[in-house]
N, C-alpha and C positions, 0 to 999 in steps of 0.2 A: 457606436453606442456601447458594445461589449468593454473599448478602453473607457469612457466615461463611468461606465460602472464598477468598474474595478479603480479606478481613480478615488471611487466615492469612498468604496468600502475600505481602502487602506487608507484616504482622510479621517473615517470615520475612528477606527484602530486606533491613529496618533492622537485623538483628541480624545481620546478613552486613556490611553495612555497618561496622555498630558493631565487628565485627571485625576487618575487613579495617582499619577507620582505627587502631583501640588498637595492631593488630601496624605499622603502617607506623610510628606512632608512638614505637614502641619501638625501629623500627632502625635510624633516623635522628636527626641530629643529631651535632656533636663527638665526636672518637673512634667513631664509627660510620659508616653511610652517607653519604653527601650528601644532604642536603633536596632534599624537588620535592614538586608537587603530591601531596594525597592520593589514592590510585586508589580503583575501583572493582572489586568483585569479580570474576573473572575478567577485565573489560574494561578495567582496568586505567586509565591517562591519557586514555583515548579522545577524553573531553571536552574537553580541553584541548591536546592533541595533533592538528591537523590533517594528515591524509597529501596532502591534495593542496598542500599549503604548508608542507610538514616542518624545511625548515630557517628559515624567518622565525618561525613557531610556537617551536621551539626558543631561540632569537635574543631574542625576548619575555619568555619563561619566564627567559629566566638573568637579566634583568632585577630579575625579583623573584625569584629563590632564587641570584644569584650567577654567579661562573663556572664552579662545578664543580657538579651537581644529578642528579639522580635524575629521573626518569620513566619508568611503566611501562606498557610496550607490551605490552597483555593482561597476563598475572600477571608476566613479567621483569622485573625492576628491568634498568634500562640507566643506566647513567653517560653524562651528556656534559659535555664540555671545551668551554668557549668562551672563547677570547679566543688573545692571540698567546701572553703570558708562558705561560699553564695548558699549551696547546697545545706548546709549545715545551720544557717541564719536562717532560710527559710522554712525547712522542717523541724527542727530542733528548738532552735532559739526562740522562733517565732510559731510555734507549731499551732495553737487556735487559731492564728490569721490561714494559714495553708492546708491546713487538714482537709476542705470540701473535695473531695472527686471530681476532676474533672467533667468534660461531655467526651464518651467515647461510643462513637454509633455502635460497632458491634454489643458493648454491656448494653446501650439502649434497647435494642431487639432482644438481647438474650435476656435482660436481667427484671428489666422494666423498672429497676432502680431500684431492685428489690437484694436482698441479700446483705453480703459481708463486702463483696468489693466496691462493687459501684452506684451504692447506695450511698444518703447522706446524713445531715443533720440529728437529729433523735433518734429515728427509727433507726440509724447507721451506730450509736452508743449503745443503742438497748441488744441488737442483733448481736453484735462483736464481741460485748462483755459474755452476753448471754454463753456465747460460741465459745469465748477463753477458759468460763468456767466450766464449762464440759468437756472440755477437752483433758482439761485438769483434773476434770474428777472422775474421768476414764481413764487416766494414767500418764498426760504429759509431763514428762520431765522427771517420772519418776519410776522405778524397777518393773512394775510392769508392763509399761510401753515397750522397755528395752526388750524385757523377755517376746514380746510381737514381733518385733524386729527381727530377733535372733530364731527365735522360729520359723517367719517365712523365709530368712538365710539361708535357712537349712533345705526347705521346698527351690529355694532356687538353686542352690549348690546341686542339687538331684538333677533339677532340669538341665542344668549345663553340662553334668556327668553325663546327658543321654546322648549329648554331641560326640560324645568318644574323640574328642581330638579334632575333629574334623570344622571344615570353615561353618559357620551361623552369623546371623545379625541378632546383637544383643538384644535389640528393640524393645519387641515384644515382650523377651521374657522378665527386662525392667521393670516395665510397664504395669505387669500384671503381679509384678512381687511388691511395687509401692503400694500400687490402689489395693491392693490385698490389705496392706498394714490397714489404709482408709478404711476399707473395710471391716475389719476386726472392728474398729474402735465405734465407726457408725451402726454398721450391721450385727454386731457380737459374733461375727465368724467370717471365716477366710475359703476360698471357693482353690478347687482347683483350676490348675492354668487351661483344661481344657473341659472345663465345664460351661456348658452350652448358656445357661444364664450368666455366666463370669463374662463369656466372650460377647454379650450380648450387651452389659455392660459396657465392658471394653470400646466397642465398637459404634454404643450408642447409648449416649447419656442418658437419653431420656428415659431408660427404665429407671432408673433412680425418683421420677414423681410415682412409680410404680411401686417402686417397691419401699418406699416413704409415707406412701398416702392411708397416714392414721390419723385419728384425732387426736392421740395425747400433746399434740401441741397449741390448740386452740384455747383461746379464754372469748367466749362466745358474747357471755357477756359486757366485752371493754371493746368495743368498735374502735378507739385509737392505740388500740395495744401491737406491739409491731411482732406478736407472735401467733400471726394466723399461719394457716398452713402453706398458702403462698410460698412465705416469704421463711418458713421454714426449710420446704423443699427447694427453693431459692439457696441460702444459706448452704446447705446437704451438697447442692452440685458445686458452691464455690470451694467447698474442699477438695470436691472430688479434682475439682480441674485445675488450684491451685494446689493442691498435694501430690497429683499424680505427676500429671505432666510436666513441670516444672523441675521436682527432685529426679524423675527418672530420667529425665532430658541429662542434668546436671549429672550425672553417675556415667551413662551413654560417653557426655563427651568425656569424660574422666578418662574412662576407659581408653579414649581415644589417642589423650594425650600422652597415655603410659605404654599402649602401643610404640606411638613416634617419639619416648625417651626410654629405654631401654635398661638405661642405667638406673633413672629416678629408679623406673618398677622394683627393678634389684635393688637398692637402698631399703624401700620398704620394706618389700620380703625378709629381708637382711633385719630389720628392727622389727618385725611383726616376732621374725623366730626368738628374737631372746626376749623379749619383752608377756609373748604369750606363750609360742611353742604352736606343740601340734593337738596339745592335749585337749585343749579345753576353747571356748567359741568366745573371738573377740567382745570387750567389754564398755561400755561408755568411760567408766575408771580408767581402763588403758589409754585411754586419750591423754592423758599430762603424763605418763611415764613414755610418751610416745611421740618426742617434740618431730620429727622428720616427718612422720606419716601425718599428722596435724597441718605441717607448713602443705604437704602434698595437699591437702584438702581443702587447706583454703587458696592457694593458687589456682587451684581446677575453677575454682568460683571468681575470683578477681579476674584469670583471663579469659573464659570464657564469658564474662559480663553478659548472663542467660537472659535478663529485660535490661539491655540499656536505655533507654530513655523513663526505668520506672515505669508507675502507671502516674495518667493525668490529675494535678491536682486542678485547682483554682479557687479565686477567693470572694467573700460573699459578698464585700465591699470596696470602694475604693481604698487601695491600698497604696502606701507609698513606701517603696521598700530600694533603698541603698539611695540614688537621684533620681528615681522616675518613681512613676504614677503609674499600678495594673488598676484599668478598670475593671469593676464588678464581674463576673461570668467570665472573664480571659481565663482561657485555658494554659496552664503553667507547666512544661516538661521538667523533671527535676535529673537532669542527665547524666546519669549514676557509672556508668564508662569513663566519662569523663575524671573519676573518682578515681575507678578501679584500677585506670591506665594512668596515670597522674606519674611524671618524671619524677618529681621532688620527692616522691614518697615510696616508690615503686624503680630505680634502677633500671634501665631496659625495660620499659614495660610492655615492650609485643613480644617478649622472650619470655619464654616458658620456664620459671626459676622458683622453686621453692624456698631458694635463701631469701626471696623476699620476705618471708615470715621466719627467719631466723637469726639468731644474734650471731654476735663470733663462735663464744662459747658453746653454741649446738643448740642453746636452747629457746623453744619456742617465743618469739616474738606478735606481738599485738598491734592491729594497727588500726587508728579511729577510721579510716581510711576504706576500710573494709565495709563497705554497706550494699552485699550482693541482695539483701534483701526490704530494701531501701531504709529509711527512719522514721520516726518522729510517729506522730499517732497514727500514720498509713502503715507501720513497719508492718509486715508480714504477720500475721498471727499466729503460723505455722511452723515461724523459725526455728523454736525449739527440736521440734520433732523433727524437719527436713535437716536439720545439721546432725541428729545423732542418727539418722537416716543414711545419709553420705557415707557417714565415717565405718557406720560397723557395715555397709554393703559393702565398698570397696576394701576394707581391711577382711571380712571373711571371704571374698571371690580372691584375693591374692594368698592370703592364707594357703590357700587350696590349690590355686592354679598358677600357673606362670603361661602372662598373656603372649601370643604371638598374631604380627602381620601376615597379609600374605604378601605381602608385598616387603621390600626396601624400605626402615622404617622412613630415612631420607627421602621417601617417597613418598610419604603418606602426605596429605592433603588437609591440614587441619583448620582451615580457611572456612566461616560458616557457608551451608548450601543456601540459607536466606537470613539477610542480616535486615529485621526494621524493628517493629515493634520487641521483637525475642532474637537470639540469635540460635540456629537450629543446626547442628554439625551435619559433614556431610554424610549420605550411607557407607556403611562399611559393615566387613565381616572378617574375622579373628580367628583364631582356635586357641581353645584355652586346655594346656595339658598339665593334668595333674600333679602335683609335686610330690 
């Protein structure tokens, strides 16, 4: 009886099987889906899809099914896009057909569809603008954001002095010097780093409906207005978690990478001293008289690829794009590693090289190529402020310090500690001694 039963359930299996392949096999192909792997019943690509290496797995796969393919994550068919042209046709070129945000369960919980990221349709136009233009008219992009920057530069230079030399993890004190800047600009002030509501913050998003929860952003009486307080303090946290974490992730691994080249660090310092000196606190202007320490800063960003896979888009109708057919609601990866590591454009590109972004001549090179913070109407609304962010952190911490391993820097490890959705460097601790 026990082999009869087990007979049944692995007939049953193959015929589940045999299903699940005849139906993939009928919705793919020209004028239909994009090929990918054949899935499995309920679990879908699993096989073939590794989570803890999501975006090289992917990378692989378009290999043999192309630049546009199909893989399914448990029973969804997901579309991904890899390369620049695919990439670029379908945020860019084609940017109202792709703009919708995907389905991504975590924003579902967290967000309830509310906010800047993984909201949609109107409410997603009216939030965003709304967002861009106060960000602008607190100061993005112009002298006095920079002077915030420079400021809390200076609160962390202090902090790092209190290491005396000695080994720390940057981590925290990253952390607490970006959301600071967020800070200043949301809150109109900057907390010290061990200030019991800073760390409380820090620690726990959710004081932010707390310390948000006013009314001057309701209009009571327009019940379709997408500026209730919801989805204010909604909006409030998407910076906090898209400003913070993100750029001070991106500085973190920087750091890492100037650890384990030794040399790059000395080139900077090298153009940091004749371009600024000791005098006076790097400049956003110092950035074009600054083409080496520039190429350093966008390398940190192209090889550490911080979200490859993007966030999810998808489209609101049937769409036909390149020779297949995305139905409505497919969720679309637009696989931005794929971009960042790209041979043809990028030389070596799992080699840590700042000539990537330089000409013969020495001078700073551009490349369309470059989209760490992806394009088209999802692009980042942030970018402005997270790139002069990068540039004057890492140019005033070198300014001042010359980083050192504890370790062999040939030994350092700069391999992420988890690669899916973000990729996250490993832990490490440094001492940074004053110049």
């Amino acid at each position: 009886m026990e082999l009869l039963g087990a007979a049944t359930i692995v007939l049953l299996v193959c015929i589940a099987c045999l299903l699940s392949f005849t139906a993939w096999k009928g919705r793919s192909g020209k004028g239909q889906m994009p090929p990918g792997p054949a899935p499995l019943p309920i679990l879908g690509n699993i096989l073939q899809v590794k989570p803890k290496n999501l975006a090289k797995t992917i990378e692989k796969l378009s290999k043999e099914y192309g630049p546009v393919f199909t893989v399914h994550l448990g029973s969804d068919p997901v579309v991904m896009l890899t390369g620049y042209d695919v990439v670029k046709e379908a945020l860019i070129d084609r940017a109202d057909e792709f703009a919708s945000r995907g389905h991504m369960p975590i924003g579902d919980r967290a967000n309830n569809g509310l906010g800047i990221i993984f909201s949609n349709n109107n409410e997603w136009l009216q939030v965003r603008r709304f967002a861009l233009t106060t960000l602008r008219n607190f100061g993005m992009g112009k002298k006095s954001i920079e002077m915030r920057i420079q400021e809390e530069a200076e609160y962390l230079l202090k902090e790092i002095n209190k290491t005396k030399g000695t080994p720390f993890d940057p981590t925290f004190m990253l952390s607490c010097a970006v959301s600071n800047i967020i800070c200043s600009i949301v809150f109109g002030k900057r907390y010290d780093y061990k200030d019991k509501k800073f760390l409380s913050l820090m620690n726990n998003m959710n004081n932010i409906f707390e310390m948000t929860s006013s009314s001057w952003g309701q209009e009571k009486n327009n019940p379709d207005s997408s500026f209730h307080i919801k989805n204010l303090i909604t909006s409030t946290f998407d910076l906090f978690i898209a400003g913070t974490e993100t750029t001070s992730t991106t500085i973190r691994y920087g750091l890492l990478m100037l650890l384990k080249h030794p040399k790059i660090q000395e080139k900077v310092q090298e153009e940091i001293d004749r371009v600024i000196g000791q005098s006076r606190k790097p400049s956003v202007a110092d950035r074009t008289q600054m083409p080496y320490t520039d190429a350093v800063v966008h390398e940190i960003q192209r090889f550490i690829s911080l979200i490859p896979l993007a966030l999810p888009h998808t489209v609101t109708k049937d769409t036909c794009f390149r020779e297949y057919v995305i139905p409505k609601g497919t969720t679309i990866f637009p696989i931005l590693s794929s971009i960042l590591h790209d041979s043809k454009e990028f030389p070596n590109p799992n080699e840590f090289d700042p000539g990537h972004f330089l000409k013969e001549n020495g001078t700073f090179k551009k490349s369309n190529h470059f989209m760490p913070f992806s394009a088209g109407k999802r692009i980042c609304p942030g970018e402005g402020l997270a790139r002069m962010e990068i540039f004057l952190l890492i140019a005033t911490i070198l300014q001042n310090f010359t980083l050192k391993p504890l370790v062999d820097p040939q030994e350092l490890d700069v391999t992420p500690a988890m690669s899916g959705t973000s990729n996250i460097p490993p832990a490490y601790q440094l001492c940074a001694l004053p110049r």
